[in-house]
N, C-alpha and C positions, 0 to 999 in steps of 0.2 A: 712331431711330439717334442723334440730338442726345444723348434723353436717359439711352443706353446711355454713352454718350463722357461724357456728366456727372458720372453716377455713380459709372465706372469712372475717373476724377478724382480726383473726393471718397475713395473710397476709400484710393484710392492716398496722397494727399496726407494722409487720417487715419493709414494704416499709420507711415507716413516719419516723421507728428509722435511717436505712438508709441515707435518706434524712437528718435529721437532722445530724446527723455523720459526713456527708463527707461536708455539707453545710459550713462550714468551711474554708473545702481546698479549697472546688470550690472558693468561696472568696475570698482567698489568691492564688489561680491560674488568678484571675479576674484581681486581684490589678499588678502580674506583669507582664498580659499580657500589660495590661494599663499602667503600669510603663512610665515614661520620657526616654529618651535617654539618656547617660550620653550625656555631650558635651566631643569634641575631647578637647588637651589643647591647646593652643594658638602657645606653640613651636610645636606641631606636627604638625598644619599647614601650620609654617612660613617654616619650614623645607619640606615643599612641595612646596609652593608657592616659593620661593626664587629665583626657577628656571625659574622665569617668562623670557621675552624679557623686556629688558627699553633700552629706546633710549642710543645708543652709548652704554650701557652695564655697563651705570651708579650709578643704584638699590640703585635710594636715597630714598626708602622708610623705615621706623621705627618704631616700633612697640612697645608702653607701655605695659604692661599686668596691668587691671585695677581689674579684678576679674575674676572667672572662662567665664562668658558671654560677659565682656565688656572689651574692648582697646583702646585706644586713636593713631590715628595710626599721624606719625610727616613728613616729608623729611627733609633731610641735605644738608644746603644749598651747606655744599663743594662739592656735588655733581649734580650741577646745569649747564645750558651752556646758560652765560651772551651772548654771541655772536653769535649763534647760532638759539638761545630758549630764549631771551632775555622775554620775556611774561610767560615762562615756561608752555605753552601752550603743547606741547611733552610730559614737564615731566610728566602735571597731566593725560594725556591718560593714560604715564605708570605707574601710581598711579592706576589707573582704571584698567588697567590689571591685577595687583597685588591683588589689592580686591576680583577681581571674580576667581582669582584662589584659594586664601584662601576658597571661597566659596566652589568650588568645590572639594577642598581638604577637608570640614566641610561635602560634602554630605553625605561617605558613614555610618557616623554617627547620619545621619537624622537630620544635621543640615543644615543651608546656615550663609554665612557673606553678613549683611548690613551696608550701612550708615547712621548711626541714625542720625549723624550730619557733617555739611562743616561749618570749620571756612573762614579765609580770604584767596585769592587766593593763589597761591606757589609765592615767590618773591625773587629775584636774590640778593633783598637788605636783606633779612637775614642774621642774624651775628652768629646764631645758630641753634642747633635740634629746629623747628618750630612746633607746632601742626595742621593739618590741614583737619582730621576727627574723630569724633568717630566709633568705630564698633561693632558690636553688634553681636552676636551669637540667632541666631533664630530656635527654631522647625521648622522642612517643611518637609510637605508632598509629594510634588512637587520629578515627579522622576526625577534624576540626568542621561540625555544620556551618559555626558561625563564622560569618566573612568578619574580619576585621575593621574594612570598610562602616560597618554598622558599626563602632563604634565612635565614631566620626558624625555618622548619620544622626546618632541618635538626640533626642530633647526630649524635658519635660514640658508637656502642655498646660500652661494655666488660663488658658485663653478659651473661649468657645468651640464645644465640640458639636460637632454638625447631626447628632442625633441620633444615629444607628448605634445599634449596640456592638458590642465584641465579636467577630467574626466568629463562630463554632470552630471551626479550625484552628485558629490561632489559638481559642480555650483550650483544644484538646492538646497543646502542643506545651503550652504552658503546666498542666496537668500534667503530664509527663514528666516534664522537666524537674517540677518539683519532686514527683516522688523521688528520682534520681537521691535525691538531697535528703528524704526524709522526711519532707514537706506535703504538706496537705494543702489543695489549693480551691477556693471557694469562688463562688461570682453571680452576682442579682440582675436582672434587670427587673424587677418587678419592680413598678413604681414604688410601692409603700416603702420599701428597704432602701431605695435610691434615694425617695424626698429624707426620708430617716438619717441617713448619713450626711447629705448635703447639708442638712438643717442644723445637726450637730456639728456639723463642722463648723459653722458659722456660730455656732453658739460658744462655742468654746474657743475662738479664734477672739471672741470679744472678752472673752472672760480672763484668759490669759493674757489680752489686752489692758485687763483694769490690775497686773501685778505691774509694778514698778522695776522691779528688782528686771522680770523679762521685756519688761520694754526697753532700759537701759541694755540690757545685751544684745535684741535684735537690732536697735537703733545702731549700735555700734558697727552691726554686720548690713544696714542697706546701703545701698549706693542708691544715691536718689538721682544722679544724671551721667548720660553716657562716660566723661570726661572721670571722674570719681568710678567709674566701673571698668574704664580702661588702667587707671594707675594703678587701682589696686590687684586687678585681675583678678577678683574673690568675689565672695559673699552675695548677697540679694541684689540686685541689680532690678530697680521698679518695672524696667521695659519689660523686665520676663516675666515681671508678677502680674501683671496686666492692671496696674495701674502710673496714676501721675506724681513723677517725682514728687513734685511740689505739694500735691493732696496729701501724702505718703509720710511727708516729710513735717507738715503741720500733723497730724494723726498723731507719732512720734514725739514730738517737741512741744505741741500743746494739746495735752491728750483731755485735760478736762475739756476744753472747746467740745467736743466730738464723743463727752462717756454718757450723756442725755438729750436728751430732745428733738428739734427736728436735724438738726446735724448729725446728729447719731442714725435717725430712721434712715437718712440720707446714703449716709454712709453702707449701712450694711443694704441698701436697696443695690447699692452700688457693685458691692461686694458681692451678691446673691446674682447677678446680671453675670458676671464671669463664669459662672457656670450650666449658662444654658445651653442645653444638647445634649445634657450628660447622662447618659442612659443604661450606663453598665458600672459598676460596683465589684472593687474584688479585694480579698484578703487573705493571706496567707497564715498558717500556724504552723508550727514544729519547735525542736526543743529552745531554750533560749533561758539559759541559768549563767551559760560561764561564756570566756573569751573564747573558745574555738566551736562552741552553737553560734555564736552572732558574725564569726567568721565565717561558717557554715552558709549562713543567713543571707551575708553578702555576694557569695560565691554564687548563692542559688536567684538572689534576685538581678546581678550584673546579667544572667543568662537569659533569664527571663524576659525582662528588658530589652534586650536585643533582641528574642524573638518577638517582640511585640514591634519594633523597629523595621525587622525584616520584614513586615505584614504590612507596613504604613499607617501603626496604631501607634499613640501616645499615653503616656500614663500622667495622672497629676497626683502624689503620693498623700496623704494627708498623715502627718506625722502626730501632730495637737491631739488625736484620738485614741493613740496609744500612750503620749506622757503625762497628757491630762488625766490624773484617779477619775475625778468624773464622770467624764467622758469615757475612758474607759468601762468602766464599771458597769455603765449603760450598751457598749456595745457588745458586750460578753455575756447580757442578759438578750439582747433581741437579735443576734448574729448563730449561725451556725458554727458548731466549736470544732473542732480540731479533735483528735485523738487524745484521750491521758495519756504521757503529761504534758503533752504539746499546746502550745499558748499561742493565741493570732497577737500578733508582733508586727503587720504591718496590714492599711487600709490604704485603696486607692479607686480613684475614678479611672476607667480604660475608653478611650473610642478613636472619633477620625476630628482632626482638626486643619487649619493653614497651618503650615510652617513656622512656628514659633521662632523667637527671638535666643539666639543660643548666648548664654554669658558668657562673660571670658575667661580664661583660665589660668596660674602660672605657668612658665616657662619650663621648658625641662631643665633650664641650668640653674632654675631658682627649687626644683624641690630634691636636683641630686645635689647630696651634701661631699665637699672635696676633702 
């Protein structure tokens, strides 16, 4: 019995020293499971995001570094389109874009980028780098669907789609997504609605064609050969648009040549060939009054996008049918609408194409400002 009581002593008393011992590391095993995340830096993520889409291929956004967590992020106004985007309504989507791609470039560090704050709208009358949000670097838990990698992956297709329509799946995933946002998300394939949009689109690609005022601005933004697309790292680049510098480049610089007759039929036969295969049609609607709707806007189509990316689908946006009155007007009478008060704010073609031709883009040390 003693030497039951003994042992059951010693033990005990070995367990306790035990305990006490390792109590310690368990502690410091505690402390870094618990540990913070580091945060990514600011250039690793501008160096992912970069590669966003902005209208026209403009990427007037800029990026302070404020401290490890916070940035003040700006646009330049030289990269703005008075005629075009005269509200710079466009630009701030692709400001919105750009945010949530940094976001998603911050996940797999367990992080996300917010807007902690919106100054005064984007404005054509800037004379300068402008500031026009803070951002912020936040913990989250929240898991990230989208890889990163997709943002790398992705392109605009303006080249021929091979004819299938939008995979069901990938609609349904899209739908989703947008409601997330508030968004209401539509899509045809029925011929009449397909030829209906393509047709308009060509129609008013010519029309806005015969303004001057926008031909000098898009002029300013083509690059008509590789060498002029590598210097500048911006804007329209012909190899993506799926035609020939040189055609591109006379269209532009001697536009009467080309606003009648058989040069003209030519041309849009021409133009009308780039979209054969295209067999799915989609547009989205929700609110779109002020600067944090079309921020919204961006958020919900940078996601978008990439899941149509992840699927091995491409999108070719058609922008001309929302800023054309027009053309709008027309699409608002024979399209399915959106909720009151929600407005369709963007039109695009979706399917399967080759690998498109990706443009180029600035550097990260040319859009973070020191």
């Amino acid at each position: 019995m003693k030497k039951s009581r003994r042992l059951f002593i010693k033990n005990t008393a070995l367990g306790l020293f035990s305990i006490a011992l390792l109590n310690p590391f368990k502690q410091l095993w505690a402390l870094t499971k618990n540990e913070p995340n580091i945060p990514p830096s600011w250039g690793e993520l501008v160096e992912i995001a970069r590669w966003c889409p902005t209208i026209h291929n403009l990427q007037p956004h800029q990026v302070k570094i404020i401290s490890e967590t916070d940035a003040d992020l700006f646009y330049d106004p030289g990269r703005l389109l008075p005629v075009e985007d005269p509200d710079s309504i466009f630009t701030t989507i692709a400001i919105g874009v750009f945010v949530e791609h940094l976001s998603i470039a911050a996940a797999p560090f367990g992080y996300k980028v917010i807007i902690d704050h919106l100054y005064d709208p984007i404005s054509i009358k800037s004379v300068k780098s402008t500031i026009f949000a803070k951002l912020k670097l936040v913990s989250s838990f929240e898991k990230e669907v989208l890889n990163e990698k997709l943002i790398l992956k992705r392109r605009t297709s303006r080249i021929h789609f091979d004819g299938k329509s939008l995979n069901e799946e990938t609609i349904y995933k899209i739908k989703k997504e947008s409601e997330k946002f508030g968004h209401d998300f539509f899509h045809s394939s029925e011929k009449d609605i397909v030829d209906f949009i393509i047709g308009l689109n060509e129609e008013t690609l010519f029309e806005d064609l015969g303004s001057k005022s926008t031909r000098d601005e898009l002029d300013r933004l083509f690059r008509y050969n590789k060498k002029e697309a590598e210097d500048n790292k911006d804007g329209l680049w012909t190899k993506c648009m799926g035609f020939s510098g040189s055609l591109t480049r006379s269209v532009f610089k001697n536009h009467d040549k080309w606003s009648d007759g058989l040069r003209k039929k030519l041309l849009k036969r021409h133009y009308a060939s780039t979209f054969k295969g295209t067999s799915t049609v989609c547009w989205f609607g929700g609110m779109f009054n002020q600067s944090d709707d079309w921020i919204n806007c961006g958020r919900m189509l940078a996601r978008n996008w990439l899941i149509m990316t992840n699927e091995n689908a491409y999108i070719h946006p058609f922008g001309s049918l929302i800023t054309n009155k027009n053309a709008y007007n027309k699409i608002n009478t024979k399209l399915t609408q959106p909720d009151n008060p929600k407005k369709i704010w963007m039109i695009f073609r979706a399917g399967y194409s080759k690998t498109p031709t990706r443009s180029y883009r600035l550097t990260t040390n040319e859009i973070l400002i020191k």
